[in-house]
RODREN-270086 format. One record per residue (C-alpha): residue number from 1; residue in three letters; x, y, z. Coordinates in nm, 2 decimals, padded with zeros to 4 digits. Example, Ala and Ser with C-alpha at 12.3 -4.5 7.8 and 13.67 -1.06 7.14 Angstrom:
<nodes>
NODE,k,r,xx,yy,zz
NODE,1,Ala,01.23,-00.45,00.78 $
NODE,2,Ser,01.37,-00.11,00.71 $
</nodes>
This chain:
<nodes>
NODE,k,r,xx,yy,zz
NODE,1,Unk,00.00,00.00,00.00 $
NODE,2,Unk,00.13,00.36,-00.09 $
NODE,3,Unk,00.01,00.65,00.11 $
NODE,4,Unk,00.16,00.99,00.15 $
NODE,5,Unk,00.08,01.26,00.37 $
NODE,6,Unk,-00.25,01.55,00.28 $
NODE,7,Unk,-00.01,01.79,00.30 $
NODE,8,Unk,00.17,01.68,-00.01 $
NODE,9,Unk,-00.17,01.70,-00.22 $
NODE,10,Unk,-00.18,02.09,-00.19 $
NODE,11,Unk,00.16,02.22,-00.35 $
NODE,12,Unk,00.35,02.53,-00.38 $
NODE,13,Unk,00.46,02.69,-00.65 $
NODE,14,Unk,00.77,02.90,-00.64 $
NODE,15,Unk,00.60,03.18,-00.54 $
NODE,16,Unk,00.44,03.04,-00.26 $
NODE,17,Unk,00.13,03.02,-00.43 $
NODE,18,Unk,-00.13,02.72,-00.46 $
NODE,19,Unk,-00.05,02.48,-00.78 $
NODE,20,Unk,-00.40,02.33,-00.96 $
NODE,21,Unk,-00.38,01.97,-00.91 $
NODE,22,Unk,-00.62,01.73,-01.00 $
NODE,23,Unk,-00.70,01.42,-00.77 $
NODE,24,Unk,-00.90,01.14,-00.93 $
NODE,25,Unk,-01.03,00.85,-00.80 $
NODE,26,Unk,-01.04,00.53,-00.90 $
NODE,27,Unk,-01.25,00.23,-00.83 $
NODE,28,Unk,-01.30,-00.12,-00.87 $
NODE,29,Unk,-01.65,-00.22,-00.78 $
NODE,30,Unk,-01.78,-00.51,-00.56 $
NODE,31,Unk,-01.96,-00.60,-00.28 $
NODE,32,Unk,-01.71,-00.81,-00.13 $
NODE,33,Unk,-01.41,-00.66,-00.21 $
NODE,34,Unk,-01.41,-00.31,-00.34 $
NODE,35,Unk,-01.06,-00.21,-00.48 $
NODE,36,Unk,-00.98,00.19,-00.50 $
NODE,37,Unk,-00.64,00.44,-00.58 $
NODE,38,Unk,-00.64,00.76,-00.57 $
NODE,39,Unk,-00.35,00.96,-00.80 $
NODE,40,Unk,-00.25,01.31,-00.87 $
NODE,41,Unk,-00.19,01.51,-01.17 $
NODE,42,Unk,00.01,01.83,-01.16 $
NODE,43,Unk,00.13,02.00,-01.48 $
NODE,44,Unk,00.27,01.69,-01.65 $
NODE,45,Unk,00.30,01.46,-01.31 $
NODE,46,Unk,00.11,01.20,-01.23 $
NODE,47,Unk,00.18,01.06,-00.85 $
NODE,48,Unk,00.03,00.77,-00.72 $
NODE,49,Unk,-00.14,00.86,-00.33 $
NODE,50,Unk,-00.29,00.53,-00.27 $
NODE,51,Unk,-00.40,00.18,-00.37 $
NODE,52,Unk,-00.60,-00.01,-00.14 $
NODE,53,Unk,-00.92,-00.23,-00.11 $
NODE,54,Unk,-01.24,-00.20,00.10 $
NODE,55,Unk,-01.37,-00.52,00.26 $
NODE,56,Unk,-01.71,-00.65,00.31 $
NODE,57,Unk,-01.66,-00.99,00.28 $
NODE,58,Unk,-01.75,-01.03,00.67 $
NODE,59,Unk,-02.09,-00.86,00.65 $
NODE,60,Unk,-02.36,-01.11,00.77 $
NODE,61,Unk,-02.55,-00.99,00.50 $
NODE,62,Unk,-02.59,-00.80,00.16 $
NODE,63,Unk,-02.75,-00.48,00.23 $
NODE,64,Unk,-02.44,-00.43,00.52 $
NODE,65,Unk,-02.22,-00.49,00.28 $
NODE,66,Unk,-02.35,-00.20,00.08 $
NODE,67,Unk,-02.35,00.03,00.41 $
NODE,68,Unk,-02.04,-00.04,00.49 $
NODE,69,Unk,-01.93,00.00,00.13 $
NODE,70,Unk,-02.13,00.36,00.13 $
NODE,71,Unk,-01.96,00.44,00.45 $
NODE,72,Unk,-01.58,00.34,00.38 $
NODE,73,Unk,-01.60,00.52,00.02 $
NODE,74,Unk,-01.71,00.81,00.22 $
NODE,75,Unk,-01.45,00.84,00.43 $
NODE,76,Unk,-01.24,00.81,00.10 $
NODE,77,Unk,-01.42,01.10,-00.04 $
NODE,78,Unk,-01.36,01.28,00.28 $
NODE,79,Unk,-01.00,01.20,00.32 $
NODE,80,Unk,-00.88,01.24,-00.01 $
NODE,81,Unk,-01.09,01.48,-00.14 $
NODE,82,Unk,-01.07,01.41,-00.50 $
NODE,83,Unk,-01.16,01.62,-00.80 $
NODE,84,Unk,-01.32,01.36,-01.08 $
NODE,85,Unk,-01.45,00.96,-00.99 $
NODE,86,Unk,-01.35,00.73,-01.26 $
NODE,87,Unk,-01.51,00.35,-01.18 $
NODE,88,Unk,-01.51,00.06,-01.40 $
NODE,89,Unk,-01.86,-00.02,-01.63 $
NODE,90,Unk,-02.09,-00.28,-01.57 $
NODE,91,Unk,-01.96,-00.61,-01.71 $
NODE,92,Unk,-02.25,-00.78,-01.84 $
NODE,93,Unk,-02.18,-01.21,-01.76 $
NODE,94,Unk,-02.38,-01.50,-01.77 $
NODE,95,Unk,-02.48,-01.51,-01.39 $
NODE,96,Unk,-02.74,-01.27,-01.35 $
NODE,97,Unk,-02.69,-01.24,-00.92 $
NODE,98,Unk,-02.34,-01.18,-00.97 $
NODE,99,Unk,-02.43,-00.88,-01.23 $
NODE,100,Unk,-02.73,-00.77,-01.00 $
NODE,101,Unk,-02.52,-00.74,-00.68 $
NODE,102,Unk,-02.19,-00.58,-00.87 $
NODE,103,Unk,-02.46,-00.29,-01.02 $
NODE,104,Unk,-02.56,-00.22,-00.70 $
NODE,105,Unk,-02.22,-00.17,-00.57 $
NODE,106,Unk,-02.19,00.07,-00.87 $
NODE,107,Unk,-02.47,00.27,-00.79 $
NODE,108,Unk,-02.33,00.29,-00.43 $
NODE,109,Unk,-01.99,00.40,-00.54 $
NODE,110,Unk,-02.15,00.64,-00.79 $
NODE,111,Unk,-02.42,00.80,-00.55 $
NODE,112,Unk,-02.12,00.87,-00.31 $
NODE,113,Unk,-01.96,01.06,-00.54 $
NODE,114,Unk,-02.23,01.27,-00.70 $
NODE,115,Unk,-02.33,01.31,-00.32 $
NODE,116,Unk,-01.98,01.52,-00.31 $
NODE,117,Unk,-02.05,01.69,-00.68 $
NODE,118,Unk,-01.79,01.51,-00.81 $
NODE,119,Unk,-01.79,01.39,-01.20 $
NODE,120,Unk,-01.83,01.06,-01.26 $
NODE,121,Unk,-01.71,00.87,-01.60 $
NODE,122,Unk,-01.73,00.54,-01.65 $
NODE,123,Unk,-01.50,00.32,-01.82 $
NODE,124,Unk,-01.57,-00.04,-02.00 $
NODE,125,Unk,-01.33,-00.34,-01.88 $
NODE,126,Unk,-01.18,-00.38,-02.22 $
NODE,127,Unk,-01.09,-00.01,-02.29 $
NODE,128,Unk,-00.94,00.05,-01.95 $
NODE,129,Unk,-00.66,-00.25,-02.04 $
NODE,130,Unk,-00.62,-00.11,-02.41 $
NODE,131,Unk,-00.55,00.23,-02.27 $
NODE,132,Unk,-00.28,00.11,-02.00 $
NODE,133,Unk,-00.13,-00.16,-02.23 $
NODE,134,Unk,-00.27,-00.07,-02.57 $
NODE,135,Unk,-00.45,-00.48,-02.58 $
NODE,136,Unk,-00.80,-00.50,-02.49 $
NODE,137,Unk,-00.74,-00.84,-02.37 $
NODE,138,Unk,-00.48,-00.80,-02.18 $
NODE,139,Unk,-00.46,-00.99,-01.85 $
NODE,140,Unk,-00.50,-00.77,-01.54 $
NODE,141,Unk,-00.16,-00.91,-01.41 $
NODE,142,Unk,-00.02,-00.74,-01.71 $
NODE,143,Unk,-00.19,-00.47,-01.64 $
NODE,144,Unk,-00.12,-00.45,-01.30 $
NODE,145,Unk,00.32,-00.53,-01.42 $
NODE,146,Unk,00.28,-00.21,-01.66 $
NODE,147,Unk,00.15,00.01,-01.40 $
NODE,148,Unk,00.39,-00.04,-01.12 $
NODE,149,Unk,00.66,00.01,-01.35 $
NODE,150,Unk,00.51,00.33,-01.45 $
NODE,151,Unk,00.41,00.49,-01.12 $
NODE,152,Unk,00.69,00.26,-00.93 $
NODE,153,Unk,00.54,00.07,-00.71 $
NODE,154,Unk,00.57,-00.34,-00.58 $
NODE,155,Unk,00.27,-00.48,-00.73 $
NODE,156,Unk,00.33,-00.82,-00.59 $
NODE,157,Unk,00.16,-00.81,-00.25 $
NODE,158,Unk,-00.17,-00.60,-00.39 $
NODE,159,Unk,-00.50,-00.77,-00.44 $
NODE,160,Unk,-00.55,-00.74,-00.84 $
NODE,161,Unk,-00.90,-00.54,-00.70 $
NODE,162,Unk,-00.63,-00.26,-00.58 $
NODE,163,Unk,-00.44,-00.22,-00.95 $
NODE,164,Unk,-00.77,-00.25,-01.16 $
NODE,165,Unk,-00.88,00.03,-00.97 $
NODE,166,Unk,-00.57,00.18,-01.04 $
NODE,167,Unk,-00.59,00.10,-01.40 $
NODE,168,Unk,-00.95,00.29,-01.39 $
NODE,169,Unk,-00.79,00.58,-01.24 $
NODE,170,Unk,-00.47,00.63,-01.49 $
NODE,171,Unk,-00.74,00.47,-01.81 $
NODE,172,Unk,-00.94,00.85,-01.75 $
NODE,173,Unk,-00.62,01.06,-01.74 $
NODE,174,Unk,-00.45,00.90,-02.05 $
NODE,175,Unk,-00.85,00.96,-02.23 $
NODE,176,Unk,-00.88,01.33,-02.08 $
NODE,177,Unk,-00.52,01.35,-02.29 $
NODE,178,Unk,-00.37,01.48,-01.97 $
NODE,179,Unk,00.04,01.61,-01.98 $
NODE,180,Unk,00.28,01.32,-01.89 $
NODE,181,Unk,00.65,01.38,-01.88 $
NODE,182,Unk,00.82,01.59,-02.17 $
NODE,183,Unk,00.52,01.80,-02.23 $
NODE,184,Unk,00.32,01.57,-02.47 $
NODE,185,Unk,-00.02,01.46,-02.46 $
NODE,186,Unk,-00.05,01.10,-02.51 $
NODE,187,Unk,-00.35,00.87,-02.52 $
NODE,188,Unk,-00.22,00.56,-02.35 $
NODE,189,Unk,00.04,00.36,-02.23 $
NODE,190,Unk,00.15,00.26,-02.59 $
NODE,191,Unk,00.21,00.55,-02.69 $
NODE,192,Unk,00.40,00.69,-02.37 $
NODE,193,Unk,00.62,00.39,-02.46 $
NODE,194,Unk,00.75,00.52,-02.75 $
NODE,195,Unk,00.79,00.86,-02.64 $
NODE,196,Unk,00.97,00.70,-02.39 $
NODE,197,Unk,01.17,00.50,-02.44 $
NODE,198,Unk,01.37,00.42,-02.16 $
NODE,199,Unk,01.10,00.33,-01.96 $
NODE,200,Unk,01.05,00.02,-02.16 $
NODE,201,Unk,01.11,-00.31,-01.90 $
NODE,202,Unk,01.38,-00.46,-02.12 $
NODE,203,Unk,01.40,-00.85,-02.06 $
NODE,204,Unk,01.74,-01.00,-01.87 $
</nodes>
């Protein structure tokens, strides 16, 4: 888990002045385990501030699992205090229980944020892995590889709920065509790639 202080979410410029920074949110919805991150973007930095996961799995039932999945993502709201919500899309399967209780935990994650006036976008499964590793059907363990290498983190102890949240979260700042290092706008992890080079994980 990454965490750094509030402090460092409202910076200084040279003049001592406050620095626009946008803080979005991302999330991973479910009703047992709900993953989140939360990540800035200044200018042309992007910082990851945390990557976590939400449990409910111990609720006796499904309607506390949604209150205390209401109440922990307010708390996130609270703490955090991001700008924009980006959460994954429904994913329509074949089990229609599984798809009734994951909607729900949408709509929970969803009314928490418009509680706050926050924008929500949502994001489909498939176009959140082709913006991060430019293949729709990638796996998320190679999603979850490009991203640490990218915002330098140890992936390896993280619930795969934690970096598809964080996938969500880095998915709306490539689409909103935000500025990444060297002052050009890219689209997706693909393309950062080959305008930079040297952060390509070479093979030993």
């Amino acid at each position: 888990m990454k965490n750094v202080a509030l402090k460092d979410l409202h910076a200084m410029n040279s003049k001592n002045e406050p620095v626009a920074r946008k803080i979005i949110l991302g999330i991973d919805p479910g009703t047992n385990i709900l993953g989140y991150s939360v990540i800035s973007i200044q200018k042309d930095e992007m910082k990851l501030i945390e990557i976590n996961v939400l449990r409910m799995d111990k609720a006796p039932d499904h309607y506390q699992k949604l209150k205390e999945l209401f109440t922990g993502l307010n708390k996130i709201v609270e703490k955090y205090k991001p700008t924009e919500v980006a959460i994954e899309a429904p994913f329509f399967g074949k089990n229609v229980q599984s798809m009734l209780k994951l909607g729900r935990a949408q709509g929970v994650a969803i009314t928490v944020a418009l509680s706050a006036n926050l924008p929500v976008f949502e994001y489909a499964p498939r176009k959140i892995k082709q913006s991060i590793t430019g293949n729709g059907n990638s796996s998320k363990e190679q999603v979850a590889a490009l991203l640490s290498h990218l915002l330098k983190f140890d992936h390896q102890y993280l619930l795969l709920d934690a970096t598809d949240a964080l996938a969500v979260a880095v998915c709306h700042h490539f689409q909103n065509k935000v500025m990444l290092p060297g002052n050009k706008k890219v689209s997706g992890w693909k393309q950062f790639l080959q305008e930079n080079p040297e952060r390509v994980i070479k093979k030993r």
